[in-house]
N, C-alpha and C positions, 0 to 999 in steps of 0.2 A: 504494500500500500504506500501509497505517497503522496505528498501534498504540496499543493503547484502556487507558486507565488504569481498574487493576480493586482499587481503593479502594470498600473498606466504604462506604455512604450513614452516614455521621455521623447522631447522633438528638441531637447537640446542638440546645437550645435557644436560642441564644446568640446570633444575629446579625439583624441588621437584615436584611439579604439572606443568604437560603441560595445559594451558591453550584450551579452545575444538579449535580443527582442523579447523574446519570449520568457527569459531569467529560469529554462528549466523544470525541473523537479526538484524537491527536495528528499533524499531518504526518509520516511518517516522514522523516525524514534523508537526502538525497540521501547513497550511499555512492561515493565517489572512486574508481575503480581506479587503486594507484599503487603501490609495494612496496620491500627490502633484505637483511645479512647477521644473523639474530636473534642478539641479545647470550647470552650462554650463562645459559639458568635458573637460577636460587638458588631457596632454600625463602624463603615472608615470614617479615623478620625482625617477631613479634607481639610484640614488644616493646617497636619502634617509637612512639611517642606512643602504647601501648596502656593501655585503663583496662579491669580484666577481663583477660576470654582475649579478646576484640576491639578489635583498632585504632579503629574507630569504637563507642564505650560505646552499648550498647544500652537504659540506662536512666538514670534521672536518677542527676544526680552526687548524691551522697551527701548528706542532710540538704535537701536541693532542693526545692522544690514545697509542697504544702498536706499536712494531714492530715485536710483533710476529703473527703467521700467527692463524687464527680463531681455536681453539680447544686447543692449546696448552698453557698449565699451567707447573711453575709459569709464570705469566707475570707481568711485569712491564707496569702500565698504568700510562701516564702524564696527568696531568686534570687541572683544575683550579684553586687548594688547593696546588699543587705540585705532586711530583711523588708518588703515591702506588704501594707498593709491594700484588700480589693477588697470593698465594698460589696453589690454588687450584679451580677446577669451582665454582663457588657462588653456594649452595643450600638452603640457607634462607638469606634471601634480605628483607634489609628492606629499605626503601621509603620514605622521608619525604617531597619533595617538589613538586608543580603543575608539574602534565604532566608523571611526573615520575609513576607512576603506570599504567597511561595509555601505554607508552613505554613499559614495561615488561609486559603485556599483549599483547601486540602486536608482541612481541615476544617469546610467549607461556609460560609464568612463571607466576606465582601467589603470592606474595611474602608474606613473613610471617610476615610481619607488615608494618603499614602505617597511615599516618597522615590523619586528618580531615581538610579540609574547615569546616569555622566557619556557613556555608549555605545549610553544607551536610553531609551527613556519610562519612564513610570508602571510598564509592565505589559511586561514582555519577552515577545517572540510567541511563545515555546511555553507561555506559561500564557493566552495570547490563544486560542491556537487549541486548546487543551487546556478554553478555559471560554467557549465560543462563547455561549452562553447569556446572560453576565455582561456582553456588551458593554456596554450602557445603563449598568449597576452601575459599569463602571472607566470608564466617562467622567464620570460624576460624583464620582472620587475627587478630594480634592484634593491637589493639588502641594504637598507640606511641603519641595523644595527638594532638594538633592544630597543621598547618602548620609552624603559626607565633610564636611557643614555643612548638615544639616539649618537649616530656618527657625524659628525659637524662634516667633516673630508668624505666622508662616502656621500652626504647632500647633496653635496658642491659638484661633487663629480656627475650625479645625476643631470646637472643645469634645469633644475623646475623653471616654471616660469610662476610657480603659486605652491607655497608650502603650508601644510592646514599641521594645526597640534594644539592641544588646548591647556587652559591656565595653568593645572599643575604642574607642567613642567617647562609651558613655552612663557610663561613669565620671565625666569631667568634666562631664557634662554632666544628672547623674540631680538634683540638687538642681533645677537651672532646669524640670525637663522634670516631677519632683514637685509641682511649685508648681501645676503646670496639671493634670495629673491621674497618678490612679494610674501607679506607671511599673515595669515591671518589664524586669529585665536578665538575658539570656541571654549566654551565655560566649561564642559566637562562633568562627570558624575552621569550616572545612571537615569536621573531623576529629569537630569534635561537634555535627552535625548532629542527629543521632537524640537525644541527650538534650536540646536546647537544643529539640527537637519538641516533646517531652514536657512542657518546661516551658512552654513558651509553652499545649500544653493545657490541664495543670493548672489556669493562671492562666484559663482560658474555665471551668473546671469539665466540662470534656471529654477526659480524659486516657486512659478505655476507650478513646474512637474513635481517638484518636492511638495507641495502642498495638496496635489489631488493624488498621491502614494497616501498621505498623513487621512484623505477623506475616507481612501477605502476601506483604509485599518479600523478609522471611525464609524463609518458607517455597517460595515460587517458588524463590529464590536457592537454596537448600538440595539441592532438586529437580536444578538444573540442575547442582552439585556433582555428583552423584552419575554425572552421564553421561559424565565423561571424566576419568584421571589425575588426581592432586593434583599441582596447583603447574602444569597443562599444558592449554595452551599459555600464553607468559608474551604476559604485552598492556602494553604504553606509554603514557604519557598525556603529551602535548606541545602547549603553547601559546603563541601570541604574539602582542605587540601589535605588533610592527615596532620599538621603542624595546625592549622586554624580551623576551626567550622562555623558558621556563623545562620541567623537566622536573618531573614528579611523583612526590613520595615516596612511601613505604607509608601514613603518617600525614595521609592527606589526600583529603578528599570522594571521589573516582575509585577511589583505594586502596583507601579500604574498603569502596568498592560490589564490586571487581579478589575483596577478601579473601571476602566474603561470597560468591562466584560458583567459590571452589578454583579461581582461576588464580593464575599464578604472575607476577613480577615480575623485567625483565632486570636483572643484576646491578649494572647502569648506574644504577638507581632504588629500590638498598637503602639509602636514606637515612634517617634519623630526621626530616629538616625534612618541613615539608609542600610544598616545592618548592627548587631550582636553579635559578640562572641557566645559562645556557648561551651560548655565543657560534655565528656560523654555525661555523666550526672545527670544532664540538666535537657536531654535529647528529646526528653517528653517535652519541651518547648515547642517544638516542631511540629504537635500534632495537629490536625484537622479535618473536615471531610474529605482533603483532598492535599496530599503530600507530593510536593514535585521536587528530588532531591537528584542533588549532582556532584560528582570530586572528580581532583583529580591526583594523581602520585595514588598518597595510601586513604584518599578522600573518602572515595565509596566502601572503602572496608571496616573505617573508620565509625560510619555511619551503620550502616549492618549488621556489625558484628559490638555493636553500644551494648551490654546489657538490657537497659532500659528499651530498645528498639522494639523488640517482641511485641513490647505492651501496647503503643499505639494503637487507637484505636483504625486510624487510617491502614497500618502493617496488617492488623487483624483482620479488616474489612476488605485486602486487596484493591486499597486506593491509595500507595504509595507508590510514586512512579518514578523512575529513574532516568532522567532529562540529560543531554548535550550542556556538557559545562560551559561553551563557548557561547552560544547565545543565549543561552541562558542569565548567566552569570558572566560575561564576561565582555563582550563584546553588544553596547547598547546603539542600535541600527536600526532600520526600517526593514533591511532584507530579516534579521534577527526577530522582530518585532512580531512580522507575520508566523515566523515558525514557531514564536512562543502561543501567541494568541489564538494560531490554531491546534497546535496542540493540547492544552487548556479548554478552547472547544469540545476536542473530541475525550476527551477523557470528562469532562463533567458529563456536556453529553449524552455522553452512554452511560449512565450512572454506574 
């Protein structure tokens, strides 16, 4: 079984390689049967890291982006580094931080360089097998080095004409990353996925096509709102590396794909962060009608083999399900967004 990402074909002009038209299939998710006792529902608190009536802001933050209209160059984009001046359309884009290559694939571009997770190549395989098409294209990307220390000399050598990386670490880093070409900065964090979408658009002069990707995720999600209770069933979201595991708040990538779907969230995970640690002790945090956990290294073992795990009411009931750590958890995108959203679909779903 598999499930096909149904993203608008972008009429951007903008990239040296269009990414394929059609974006694929995706593998569906092996789902676990495994299950526990559900933590008792709360309403989402939307207050939570919310900007708007949405935990995840569905437009650019405020003062953001260009004023000129989609296609037209020069533009002046405002970002979270300060204003850049962008010449001309981007046709080699380089990439440094999460999420960000998933966006420009999502938006039909391929770019010519990009950082590594220190857990994966260039290209994590659900946007491998999501861009069957593009293989040729992401073998000739090149390697600018770890996420958390990109390569100043491998950039350069790339010659982008626009390099995208967001606050955490192009703060210190936007002057050097300036000097070699345009560079604009998206905010970053899980929780503003959708406007950090938008702006990295803008900056292509493709912010239509970014934003009717953002209506369909909405609109699907909206749909599927309407076929059960609000706030019901509550769903979990649990990760780990084997060194960390953590639980997922309201204000954070999963959250507010949970929030845009009208589920609800166990009272365990009515936090403001965008995550908890948790200890194995403490793994009955995690329960709910509907447990989506992921690791990676000794993550899923970690989880598993908890003591406590058995007891879930979710483990018990065979609605603990074991998810792709990359889009999940790691990489917050539009391409990612749909393979969350639908699989959270299909598993509430089918009860």
């Amino acid at each position: 079984m598999v499930i096909v990402l149904r993203f608008p074909s972008s009429r951007s002009r903008f990239g040296p390689r269009r990414a394929t038209a059609a974006l694929g299939a995706v593998a569906l998710l092996a789902l676990t049967g495994c299950s526990g006792s559900a933590a008792p529902a709360s309403t989402v608190d939307a207050e939570a890291g919310a900007t708007g009536d949405w935990v995840v802001a569905r437009d650019l933050e405020p003062g953001m982006g260009s004023s000129e209209a989609d296609g037209v160059f020069p533009r002046e984009v405002t970002h979270f580094g300060g204003v850049t001046d962008i010449p001309a359309a981007p046709t080699r884009i380089a990439v440094v931080s999460t999420g960000q290559l998933d966006a420009l694939l999502a938006l039909g571009t391929v770019p010519v360089a990009a950082t590594r997770a220190e857990n994966s190549g260039l290209v994590p395989q659900y946007l491998s097998d999501a861009f069957p098409g593009e293989a040729s294209a992401f073998a000739g990307m090149a390697d600018i080095g770890k996420r958390t220390e990109p390569d100043l000399e491998a950039i350069a050598q790339a010659d982008p004409d626009l390099i995208l990386i967001n606050s955490t670490r192009g703060t210190e880093l936007y002057d050097a990353l300036s000097a070699i070409a345009p560079t604009v900065l998206t905010e970053g964090n899980g929780v503003n996925w959708k406007s950090d979408f938008l702006l990295i658009a803008d900056a292509l002069g493709d912010e239509g096509a970014a934003r009717g990707i953002l209506d369909s995720l909405h609109d699907d999600s909206a749909a599927f709102a309407e076929t059960h209770p609000a706030g019901e069933p509550t769903v979990s979201f649990l990760q780990s590396t084997g060194d960390r595991t953590r639980i997922m708040g309201v204000p954070s990538f999963a959250g507010g794909i949970a929030e845009d779907l009208g589920l609800g969230r166990p009272a365990s995970q009515q936090f403001d962060e965008t995550s908890q640690d948790i200890s194995a002790e403490q793994i009955d945090l995690a329960d709910a009608d509907r447990v989506f956990y992921a690791g990676i290294g000794e993550g899923l073992s970690f989880i598993e083999d908890a003591p406590l795990w058995p007891t879930l009411t979710a483990v018990a009931d065979g609605h603990a399900i074991a998810v792709d750590y990359d889009p999940w958890y790691t990489n917050a995108g539009p391409v990612a967004a749909r393979l969350v959203q639908d699989e959270i679909v299909r598993a509430v779903g089918g009860n």
